[in-house]
C-alpha positions, 0 to 999 in steps of 0.5 A: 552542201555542207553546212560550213559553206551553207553560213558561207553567204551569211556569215559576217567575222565580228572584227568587220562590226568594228570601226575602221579606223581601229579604236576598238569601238563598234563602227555603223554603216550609217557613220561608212564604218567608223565610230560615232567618235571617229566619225565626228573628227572625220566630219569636223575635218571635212567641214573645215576643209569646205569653209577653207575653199569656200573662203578660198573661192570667195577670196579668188572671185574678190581678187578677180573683181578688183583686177577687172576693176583696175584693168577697166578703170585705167582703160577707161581714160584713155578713151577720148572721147566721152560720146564714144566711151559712154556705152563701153562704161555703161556696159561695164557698169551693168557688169561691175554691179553683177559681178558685185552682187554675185559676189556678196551673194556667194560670200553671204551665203558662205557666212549663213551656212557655218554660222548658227546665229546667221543661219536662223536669223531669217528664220525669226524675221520671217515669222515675226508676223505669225504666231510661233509654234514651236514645238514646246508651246505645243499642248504636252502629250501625257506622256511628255508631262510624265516625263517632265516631272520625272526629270524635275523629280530627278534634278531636285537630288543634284540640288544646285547643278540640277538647275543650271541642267534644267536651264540649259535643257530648256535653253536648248529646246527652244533654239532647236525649235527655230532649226526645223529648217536644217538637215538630218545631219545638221540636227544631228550634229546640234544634239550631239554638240550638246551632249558633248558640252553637257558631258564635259561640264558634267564630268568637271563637277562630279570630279571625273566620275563616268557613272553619275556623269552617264546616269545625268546623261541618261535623263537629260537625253530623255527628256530632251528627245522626248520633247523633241521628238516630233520635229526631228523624228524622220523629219521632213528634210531627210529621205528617210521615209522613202527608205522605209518605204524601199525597206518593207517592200524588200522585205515582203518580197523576201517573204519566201525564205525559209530558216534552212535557206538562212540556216537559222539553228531555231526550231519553233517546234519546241515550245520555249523556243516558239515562245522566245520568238515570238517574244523577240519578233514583239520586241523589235515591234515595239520599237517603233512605239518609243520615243527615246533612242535609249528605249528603243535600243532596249527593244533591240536588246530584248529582242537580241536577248531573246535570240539568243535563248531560242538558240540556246534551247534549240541547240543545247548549249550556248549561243554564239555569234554566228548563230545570232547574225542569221537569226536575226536577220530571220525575226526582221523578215518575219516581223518587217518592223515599221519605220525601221530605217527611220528608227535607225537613223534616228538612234544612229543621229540622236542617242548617247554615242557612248551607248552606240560605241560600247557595250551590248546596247552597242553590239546589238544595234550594230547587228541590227544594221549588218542585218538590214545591210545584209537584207538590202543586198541579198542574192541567190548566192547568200541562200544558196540558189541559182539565179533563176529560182531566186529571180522567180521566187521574188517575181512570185512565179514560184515558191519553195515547196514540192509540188509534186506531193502537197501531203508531202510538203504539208507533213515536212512542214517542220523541216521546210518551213515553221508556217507551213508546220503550224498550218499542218498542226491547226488542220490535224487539231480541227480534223480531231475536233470535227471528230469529237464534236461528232461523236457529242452529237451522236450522244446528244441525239441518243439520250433525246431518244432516250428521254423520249422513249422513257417519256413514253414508258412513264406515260404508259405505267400512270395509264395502267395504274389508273385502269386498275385503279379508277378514282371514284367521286362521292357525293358531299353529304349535308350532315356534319357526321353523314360522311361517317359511317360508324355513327351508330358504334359511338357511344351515347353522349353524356348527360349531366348528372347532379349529386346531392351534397 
């Protein structure tokens, strides 16, 4: 099979990374395609159109209330007799007050619904006994303060605009703290509304210029998610933990496919290349430790970046993009982040839509969700096998190497696959280490004999010498000089002499 139609299944044209409605932007698959733009009016439409039939229904069941009434009432007297009417109106009465009640009961919840203040109205009565616990009276992590001071620091140099930011981003804290109740989505659109007004606001002040207008942005959506971040990180209305959880099995069983099977142009034997994947295979990792959807798009485009230079290596030349797609659908099956549906959504809900529709923050993290997409949907078709290998390879009734010849499978290693290559590399390093440590043991045991042997021979020589040589003890004489044998050679003493003078 040719390698052409080896991408075949994995291959994916970079105009289908764009949204589909054709403004140029990057679309996401969370968003059915589109941009976070176009995504935004297809939303608002749609629920204009849902308060417009929901007011259209409210309207019609009214309509139909006052016809029953006036039908009712205007039988109601041409009943003769009053002992004859009496159950006919009860009987009516029950169902004017039902149909009343229903009534009140679809159009009050039609008014909640498309009404901010009236959706988190009973909220705050139904906590007015307890003690609230938002978010924000919480006790501030280490590194919630840091960033708390870090925004502080950096509203002080807008001077007069930094406090009405700084009251703003507090204001909006605290109503974000009574809507834990809301959707995913209706988190979402609440975010997103606010940096839309604070974009807008931002952009009259500084007189139309993007680059201070992005650089506010920036800091106002680190400060604001990271104070938030517990509420609405995979929060408790959405299903995206159980998607996590469908994600990793997904995942683990795919532990089989190989880099030739993607046709992954990486060859982990080359040092620098092993290195970059690893490097990238931390990266989309440590995502899950950030807070900030800024910060986790920077995991992504570390990772990406260092993609990119594994191909770069391997190949010897450039990268291009349809390299990049399949390896790194491969560094996401072999690091099976945490939380990785979770994390996406999360960027795909929160973070700056300008950073998600542009730029290689944009183009990376929309590879990142062709990637999972892709993984979702994998097949024998796109690793080129037939259906019944691919059925028993995830079943784990088999797996992709030569039976026939384990030396065999073990010594390709490198062309079949990376781990099994490390394997052969790790038992060839022991096997020559068992080697070595032999032949230092055989040394050890030969220079113990040694020192014996000269132990011995020392031994021997002291032996010898004090056989012909034999120490001799003498007596300790009582005189001073009885020891000195040549006392009678020394001359007289001398005796005193007097002169006469």
């Amino acid at each position: 099979m040719s390698q052409r139609s080896e991408r075949r299944g994995i291959h994916v044209d970079q105009s289908e990374l764009l949204c589909k409605k054709g403004c140029g932007y990057y679309g996401n698959a969370a968003w059915q395609g589109l941009c976070s733009k176009c995504w935004r009016e297809e939303y608002q439409k749609a629920r204009q159109r849902q308060i417009q039939e929901d007011w259209a229904l409210a309207e019609k069941l009214q309509r139909e209330e006052e016809a029953a009434y006036v039908s009712s009432h205007s039988s109601s007297q041409t009943q003769p007799p009053q002992s004859q009417s009496q159950p006919s109106l009860a009987t009516f009465s029950k169902f004017e007050e039902k149909k009343t009640n229903e009534k009140t009961r679809k159009v009050t919840t039609v008014k909640k619904f498309f009404s901010p203040s009236s959706r988190t109205a009973p909220k705050k009565e139904s906590h007015e006994g307890k003690t609230p616990s938002p978010s924000i009276t919480r006790q501030s992590s280490i590194e919630t303060d840091r960033v708390s001071r870090d925004f502080m620091e950096f509203l002080k140099t807008l001077q007069k605009p930094g406090r009405e930011i700084h009251k703003q981003s507090r204001v909006f804290i605290e109503s974000m703290g009574n809507k834990k109740d809301l959707s995913a989505e209706e988190l979402s659109e609440c975010v997103q509304d606010f940096y839309q007004g604070m974009s807008d606001r931002l952009l009259n002040h500084f007189k139309g210029s993007s680059e201070k207008v992005d650089r506010v942005m920036d800091q106002v959506e680190k400060y604001i998610m990271t104070r938030l971040y517990k509420s609405v990180f995979c929060p408790e209305t959405s299903d995206d933990e159980k998607k996590d959880l469908t994600t990793q099995r997904r995942i683990r069983a795919l532990h089989w496919v190989t880099i030739q099977m993607l046709c992954v142009p990486v060859d982990e034997e080359i040092p620098e290349v092993s290195d970059s994947v690893v490097k990238a295979i931390t990266d989309i990792i440590e995502m899950d430790s950030k807070r900030v959807p800024r910060d986790k798009l920077a995991c992504i485009t570390s990772c990406s970046k260092h993609i990119f230079n594994a191909i770069r290596v391997t190949k010897n030349e450039p990268a291009s993009a349809d390299d990049f797609l399949p390896t790194l659908i491969y560094i996401v099956l072999k690091a099976n982040p945490p939380r990785l549906q979770s994390n996406i959504q999360y960027i795909t809900r929160f973070c700056n839509p300008s950073r998600l529709m542009t730029g290689e923050d944009g183009y990376y993290f929309t590879n990142l969700c062709c990637a999972v997409a892709f993984i979702e949907k994998l097949d024998a078709h796109s690793l080129n096998l037939s259906p019944e290998d691919f059925e028993r390879y995830m079943s784990g009734q088999a797996s992709p190497r030569r039976q026939d010849d384990p030396a065999a499978w073990l010594q390709s290693g490198s062309r079949f696959n990376p781990a099994l290559s490390q394997i052969h590399n790790n038992l060839s390093a022991l096997s020559s280490l068992e080697k070595r440590q032999q032949q230092v043991m055989e040394g050890a045991q030969s220079l113990q004999s040694e020192l014996v042997e000269w132990q011995d021979s020392v031994a021997r020589e002291v032996q010898e010498i004090l056989e012909r040589f034999p120490l001799e003890i003498k007596s300790r004489a009582s005189a001073i000089d009885a020891e000195n044998v040549e006392n009678d050679r020394l001359p007289p003493p001398l005796q005193p002499q007097v002169f006469a003078g």
